[in-house]
PALOVO-269876 format. One record per atom (N, C-alpha, C, CB): atom name; y, x negated, z. Coordinates in pm, 1 decimal, m for minus. Glycine has a CB too. Example, Ala and Ser with C-alpha at 12.3 -4.5 7.8 and 13.67 -1.06 7.14 Angstrom:
2
site, Y, X, Z
N, m569.0, m1319.0, 780.0
CA, m450.0, m1230.0, 780.0
C, m330.0, m1320.0, 780.0
CB, m447.3, m1130.8, 904.6
N, m225.0, m1285.0, 708.0
CA, m106.0, m1367.0, 714.0
C, 3.0, m1290.0, 787.0
CB, m59.8, m1408.4, 572.5
END
This chain:
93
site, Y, X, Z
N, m1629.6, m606.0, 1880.3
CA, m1485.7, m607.5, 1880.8
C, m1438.0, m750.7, 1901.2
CB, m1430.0, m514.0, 1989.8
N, m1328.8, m765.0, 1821.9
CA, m1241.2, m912.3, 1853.6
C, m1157.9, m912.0, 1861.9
CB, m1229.4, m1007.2, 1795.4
N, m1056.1, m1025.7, 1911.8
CA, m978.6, m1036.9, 1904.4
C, m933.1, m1165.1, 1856.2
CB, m956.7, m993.7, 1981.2
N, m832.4, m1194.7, 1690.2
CA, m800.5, m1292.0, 1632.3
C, m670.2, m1316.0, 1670.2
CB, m823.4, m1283.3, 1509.5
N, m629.7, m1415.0, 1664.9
CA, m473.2, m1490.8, 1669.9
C, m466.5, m1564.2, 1548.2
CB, m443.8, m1605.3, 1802.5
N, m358.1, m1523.4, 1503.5
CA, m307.4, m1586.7, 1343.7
C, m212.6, m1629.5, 1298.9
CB, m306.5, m1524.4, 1254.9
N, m179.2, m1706.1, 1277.6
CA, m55.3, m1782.6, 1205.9
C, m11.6, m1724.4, 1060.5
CB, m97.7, m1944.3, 1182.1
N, 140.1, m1624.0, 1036.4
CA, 162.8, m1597.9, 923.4
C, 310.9, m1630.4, 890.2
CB, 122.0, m1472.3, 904.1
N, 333.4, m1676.9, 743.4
CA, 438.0, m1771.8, 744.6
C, 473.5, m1716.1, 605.8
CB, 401.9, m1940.6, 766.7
N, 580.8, m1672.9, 640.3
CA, 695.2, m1574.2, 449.8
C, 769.6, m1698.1, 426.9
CB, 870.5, m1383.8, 479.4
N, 660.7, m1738.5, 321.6
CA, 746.4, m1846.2, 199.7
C, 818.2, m1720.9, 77.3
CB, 590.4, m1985.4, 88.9
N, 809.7, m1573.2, 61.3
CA, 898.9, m1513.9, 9.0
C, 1055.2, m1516.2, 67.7
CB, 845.5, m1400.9, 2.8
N, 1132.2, m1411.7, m48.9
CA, 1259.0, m1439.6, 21.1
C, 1310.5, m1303.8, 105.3
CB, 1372.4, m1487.7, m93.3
N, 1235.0, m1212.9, 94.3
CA, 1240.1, m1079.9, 165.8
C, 1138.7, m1050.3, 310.4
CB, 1198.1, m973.8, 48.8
N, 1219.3, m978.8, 383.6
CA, 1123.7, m982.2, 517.5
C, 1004.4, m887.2, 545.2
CB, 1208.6, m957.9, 633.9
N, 906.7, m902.6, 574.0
CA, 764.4, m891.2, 610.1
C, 754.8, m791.4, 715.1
CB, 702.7, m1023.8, 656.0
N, 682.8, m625.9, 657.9
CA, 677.1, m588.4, 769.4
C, 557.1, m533.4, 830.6
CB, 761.1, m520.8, 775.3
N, 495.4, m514.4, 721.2
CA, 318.2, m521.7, 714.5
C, 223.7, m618.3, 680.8
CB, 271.0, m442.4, 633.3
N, 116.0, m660.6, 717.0
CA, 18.1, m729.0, 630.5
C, m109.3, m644.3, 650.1
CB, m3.5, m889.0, 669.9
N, m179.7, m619.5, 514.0
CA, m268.0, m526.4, 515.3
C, m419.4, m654.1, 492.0
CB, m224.7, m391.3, 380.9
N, m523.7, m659.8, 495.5
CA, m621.0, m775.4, 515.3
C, m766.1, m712.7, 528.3
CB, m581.9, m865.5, 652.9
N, m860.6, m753.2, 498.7
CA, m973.9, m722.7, 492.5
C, m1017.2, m882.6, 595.3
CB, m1027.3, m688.3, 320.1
N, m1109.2, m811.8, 746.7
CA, m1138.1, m918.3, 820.5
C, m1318.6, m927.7, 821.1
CB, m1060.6, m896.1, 972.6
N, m1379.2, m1037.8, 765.0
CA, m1521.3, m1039.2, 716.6
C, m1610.8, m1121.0, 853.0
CB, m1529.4, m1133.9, 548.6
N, m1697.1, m1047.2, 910.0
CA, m1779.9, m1126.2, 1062.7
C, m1885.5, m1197.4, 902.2
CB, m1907.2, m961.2, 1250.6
N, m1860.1, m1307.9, 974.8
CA, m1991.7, m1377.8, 878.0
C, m2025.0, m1486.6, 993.1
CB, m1940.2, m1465.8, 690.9
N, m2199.4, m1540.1, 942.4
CA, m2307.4, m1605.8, 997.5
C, m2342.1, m1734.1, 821.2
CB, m2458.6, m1451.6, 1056.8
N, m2309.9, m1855.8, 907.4
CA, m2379.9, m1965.9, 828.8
C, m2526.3, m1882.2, 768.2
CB, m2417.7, m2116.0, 945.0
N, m2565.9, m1914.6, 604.7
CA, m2683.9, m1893.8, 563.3
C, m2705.9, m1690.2, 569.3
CB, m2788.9, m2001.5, 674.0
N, m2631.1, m1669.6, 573.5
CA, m2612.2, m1523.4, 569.4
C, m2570.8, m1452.8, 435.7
CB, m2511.8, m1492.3, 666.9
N, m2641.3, m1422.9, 361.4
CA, m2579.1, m1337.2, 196.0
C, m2489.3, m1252.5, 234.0
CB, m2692.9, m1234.1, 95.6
N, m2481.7, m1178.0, 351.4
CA, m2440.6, m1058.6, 383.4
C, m2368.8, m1031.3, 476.8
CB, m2515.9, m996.6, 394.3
N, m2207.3, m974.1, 517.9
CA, m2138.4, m1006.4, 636.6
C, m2241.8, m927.9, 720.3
CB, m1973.4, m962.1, 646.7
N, m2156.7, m926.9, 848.3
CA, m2208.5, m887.4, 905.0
C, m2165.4, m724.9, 978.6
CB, m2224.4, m989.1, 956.3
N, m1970.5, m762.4, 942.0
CA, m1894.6, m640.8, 897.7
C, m1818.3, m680.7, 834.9
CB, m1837.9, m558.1, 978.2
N, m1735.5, m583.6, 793.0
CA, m1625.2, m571.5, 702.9
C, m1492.3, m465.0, 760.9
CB, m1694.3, m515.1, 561.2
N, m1430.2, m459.4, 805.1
CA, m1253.4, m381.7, 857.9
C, m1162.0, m484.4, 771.8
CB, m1195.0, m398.8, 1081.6
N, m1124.9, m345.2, 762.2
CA, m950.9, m342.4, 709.3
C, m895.0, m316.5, 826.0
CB, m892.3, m219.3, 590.8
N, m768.2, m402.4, 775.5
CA, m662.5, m371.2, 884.0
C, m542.3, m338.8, 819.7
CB, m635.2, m486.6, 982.4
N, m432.6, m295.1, 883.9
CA, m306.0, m262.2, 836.2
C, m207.8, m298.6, 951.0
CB, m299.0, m111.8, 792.7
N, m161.2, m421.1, 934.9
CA, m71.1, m509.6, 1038.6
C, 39.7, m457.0, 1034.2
CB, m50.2, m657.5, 1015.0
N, 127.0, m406.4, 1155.8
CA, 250.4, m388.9, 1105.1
C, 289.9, m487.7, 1230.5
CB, 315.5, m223.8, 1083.5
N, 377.6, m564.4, 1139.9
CA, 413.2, m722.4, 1208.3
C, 565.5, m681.1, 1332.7
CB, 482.1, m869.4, 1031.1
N, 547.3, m686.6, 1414.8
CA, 649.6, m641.9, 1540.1
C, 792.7, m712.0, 1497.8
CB, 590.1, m708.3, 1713.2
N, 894.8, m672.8, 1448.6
CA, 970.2, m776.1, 1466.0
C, 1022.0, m771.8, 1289.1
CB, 879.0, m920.2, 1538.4
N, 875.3, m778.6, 1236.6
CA, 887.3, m849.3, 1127.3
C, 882.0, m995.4, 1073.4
CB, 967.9, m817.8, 1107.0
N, 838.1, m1047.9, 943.4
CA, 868.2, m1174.6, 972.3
C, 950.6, m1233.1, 851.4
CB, 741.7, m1250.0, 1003.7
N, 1113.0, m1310.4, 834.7
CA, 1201.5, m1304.0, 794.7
C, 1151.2, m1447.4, 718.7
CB, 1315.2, m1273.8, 885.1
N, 1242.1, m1436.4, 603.9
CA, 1199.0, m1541.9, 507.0
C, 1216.3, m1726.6, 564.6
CB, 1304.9, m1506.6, 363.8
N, 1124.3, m1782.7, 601.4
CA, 1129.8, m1875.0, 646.6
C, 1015.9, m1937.2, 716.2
CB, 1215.6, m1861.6, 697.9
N, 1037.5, m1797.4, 789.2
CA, 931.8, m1812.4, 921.8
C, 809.7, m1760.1, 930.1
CB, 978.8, m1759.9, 1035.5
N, 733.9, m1852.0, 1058.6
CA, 583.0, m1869.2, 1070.1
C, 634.6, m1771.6, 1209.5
CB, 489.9, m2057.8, 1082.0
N, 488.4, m1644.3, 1223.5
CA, 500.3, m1615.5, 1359.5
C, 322.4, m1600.7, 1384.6
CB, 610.7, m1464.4, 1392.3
N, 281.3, m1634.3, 1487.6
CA, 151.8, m1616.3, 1560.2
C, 171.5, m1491.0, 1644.8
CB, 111.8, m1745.8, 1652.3
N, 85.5, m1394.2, 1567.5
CA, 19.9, m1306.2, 1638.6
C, m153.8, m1259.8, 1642.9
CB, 93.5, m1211.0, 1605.3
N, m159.7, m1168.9, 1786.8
CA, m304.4, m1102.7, 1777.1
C, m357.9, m983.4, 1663.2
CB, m320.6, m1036.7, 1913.1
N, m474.3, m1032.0, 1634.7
CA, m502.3, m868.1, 1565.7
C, m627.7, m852.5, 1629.7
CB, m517.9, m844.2, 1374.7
N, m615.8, m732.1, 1687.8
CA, m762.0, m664.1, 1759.2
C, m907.7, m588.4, 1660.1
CB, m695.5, m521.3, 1860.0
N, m970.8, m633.8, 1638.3
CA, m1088.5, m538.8, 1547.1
C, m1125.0, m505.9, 1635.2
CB, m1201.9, m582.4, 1449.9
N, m1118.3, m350.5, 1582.4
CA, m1196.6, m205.7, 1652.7
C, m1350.4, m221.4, 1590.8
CB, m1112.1, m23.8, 1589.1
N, m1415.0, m318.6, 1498.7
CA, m1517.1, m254.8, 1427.1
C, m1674.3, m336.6, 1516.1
CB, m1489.0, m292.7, 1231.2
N, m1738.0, m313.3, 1601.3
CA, m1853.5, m396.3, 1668.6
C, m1928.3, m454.0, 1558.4
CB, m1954.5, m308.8, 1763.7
N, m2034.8, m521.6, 1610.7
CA, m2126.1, m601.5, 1560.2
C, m2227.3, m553.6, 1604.6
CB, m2116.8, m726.1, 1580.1
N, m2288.6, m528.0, 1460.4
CA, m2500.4, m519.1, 1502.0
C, m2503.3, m590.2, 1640.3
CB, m2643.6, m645.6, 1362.9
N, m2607.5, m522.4, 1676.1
CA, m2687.6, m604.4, 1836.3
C, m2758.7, m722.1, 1791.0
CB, m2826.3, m499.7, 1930.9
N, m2812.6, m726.7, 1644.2
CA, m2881.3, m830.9, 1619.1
C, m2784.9, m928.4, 1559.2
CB, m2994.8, m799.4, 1539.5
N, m2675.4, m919.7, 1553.7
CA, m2589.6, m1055.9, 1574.5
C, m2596.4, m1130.1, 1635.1
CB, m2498.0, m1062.1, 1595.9
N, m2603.0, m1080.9, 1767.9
CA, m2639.9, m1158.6, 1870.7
C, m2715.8, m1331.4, 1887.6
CB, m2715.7, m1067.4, 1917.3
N, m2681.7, m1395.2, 1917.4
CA, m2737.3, m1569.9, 1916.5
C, m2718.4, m1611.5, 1764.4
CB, m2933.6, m1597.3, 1965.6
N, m2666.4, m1510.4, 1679.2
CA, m2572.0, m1642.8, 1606.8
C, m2409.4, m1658.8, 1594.8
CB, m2608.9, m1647.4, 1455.4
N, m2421.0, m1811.7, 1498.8
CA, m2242.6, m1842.4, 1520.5
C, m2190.1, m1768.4, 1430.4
CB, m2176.5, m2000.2, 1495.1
N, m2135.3, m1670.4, 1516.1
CA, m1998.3, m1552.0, 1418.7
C, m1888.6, m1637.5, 1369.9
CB, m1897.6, m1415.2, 1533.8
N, m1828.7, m1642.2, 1204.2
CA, m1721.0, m1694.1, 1234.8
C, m1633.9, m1574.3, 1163.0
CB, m1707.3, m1849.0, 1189.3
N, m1477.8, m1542.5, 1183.2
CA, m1421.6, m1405.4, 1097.4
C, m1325.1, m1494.9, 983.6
CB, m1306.2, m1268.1, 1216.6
N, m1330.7, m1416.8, 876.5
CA, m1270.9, m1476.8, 783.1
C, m1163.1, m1396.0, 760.7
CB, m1347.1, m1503.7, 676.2
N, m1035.1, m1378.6, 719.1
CA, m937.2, m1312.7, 672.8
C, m899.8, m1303.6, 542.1
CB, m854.1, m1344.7, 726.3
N, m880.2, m1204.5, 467.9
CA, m827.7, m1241.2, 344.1
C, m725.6, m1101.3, 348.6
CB, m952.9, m1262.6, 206.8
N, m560.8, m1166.7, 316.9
CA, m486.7, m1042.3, 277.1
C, m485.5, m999.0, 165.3
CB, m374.2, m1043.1, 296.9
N, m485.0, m898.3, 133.5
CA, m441.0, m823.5, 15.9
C, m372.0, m738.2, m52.1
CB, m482.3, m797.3, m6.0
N, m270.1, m696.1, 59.1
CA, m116.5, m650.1, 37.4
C, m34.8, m704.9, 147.5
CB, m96.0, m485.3, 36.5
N, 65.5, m706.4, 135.7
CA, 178.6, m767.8, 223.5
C, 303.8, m638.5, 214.5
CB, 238.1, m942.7, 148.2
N, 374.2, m560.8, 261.9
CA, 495.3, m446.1, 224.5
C, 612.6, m526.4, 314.7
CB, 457.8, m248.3, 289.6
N, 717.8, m501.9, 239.9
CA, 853.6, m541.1, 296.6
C, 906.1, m467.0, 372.7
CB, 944.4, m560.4, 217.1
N, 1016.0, m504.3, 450.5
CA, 1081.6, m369.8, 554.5
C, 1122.9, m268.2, 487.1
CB, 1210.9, m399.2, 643.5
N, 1161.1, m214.2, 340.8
CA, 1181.9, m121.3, 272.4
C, 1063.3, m48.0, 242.9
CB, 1244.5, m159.1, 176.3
N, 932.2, m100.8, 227.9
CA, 785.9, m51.0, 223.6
C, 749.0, m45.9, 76.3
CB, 765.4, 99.0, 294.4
N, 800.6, m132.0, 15.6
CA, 798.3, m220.1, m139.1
C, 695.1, m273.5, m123.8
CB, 908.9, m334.4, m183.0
N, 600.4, m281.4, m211.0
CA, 491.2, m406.3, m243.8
C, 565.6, m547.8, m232.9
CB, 424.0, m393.5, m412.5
N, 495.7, m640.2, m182.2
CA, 551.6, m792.4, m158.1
C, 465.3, m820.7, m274.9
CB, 522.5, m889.4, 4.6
N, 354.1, m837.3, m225.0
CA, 250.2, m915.3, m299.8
C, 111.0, m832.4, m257.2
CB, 249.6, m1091.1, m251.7
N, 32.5, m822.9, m378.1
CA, m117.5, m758.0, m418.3
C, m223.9, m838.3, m489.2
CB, m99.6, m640.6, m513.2
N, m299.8, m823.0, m453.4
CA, m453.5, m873.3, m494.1
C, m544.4, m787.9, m543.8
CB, m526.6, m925.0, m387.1
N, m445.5, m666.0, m551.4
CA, m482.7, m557.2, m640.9
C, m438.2, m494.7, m750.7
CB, m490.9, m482.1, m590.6
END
């Protein structure tokens, strides 16, 4: 389990009320993560066209035991974003 802090910033012109993201545990020299979670952010507040807000996202998903003694690093990649109406923003699908 982790916990990430992230910087997300709506250069759109409509406000932000989800970010949906695939979060990848990876190891230098590794073919293979080590996990893989989805998440489905729903951003508190929202975040309004302009602005950058830093928040936490918690992964529920553990790590093999044999992770262990190496350097984890998590990678993020979003791949939907929904507006406060629950419109597609933007897809990578």
């Amino acid at each position: 389990m982790a916990l990430l802090t992230c910087d997300y910033r709506n250069n759109g012109a409509q406000t932000v009320d989800t970010i949906r993201m695939h979060a990848f545990a990876r190891s230098e020299g590794r073919a293979v993560e080590w996990s893989k979670e989805r998440v489905d952010f729903a951003v508190p507040g929202g975040i309004e066209p302009g602005e950058t807000v830093r928040e936490v996202v918690y992964l529920t998903k553990p790590l093999p035991e044999r992770a262990a003694g190496f350097d984890v690093r998590y990678d993020i990649e979003v791949w939907q974003v929904l507006g406060a109406d629950g419109s597609i923003l933007e897809s990578a699908e």
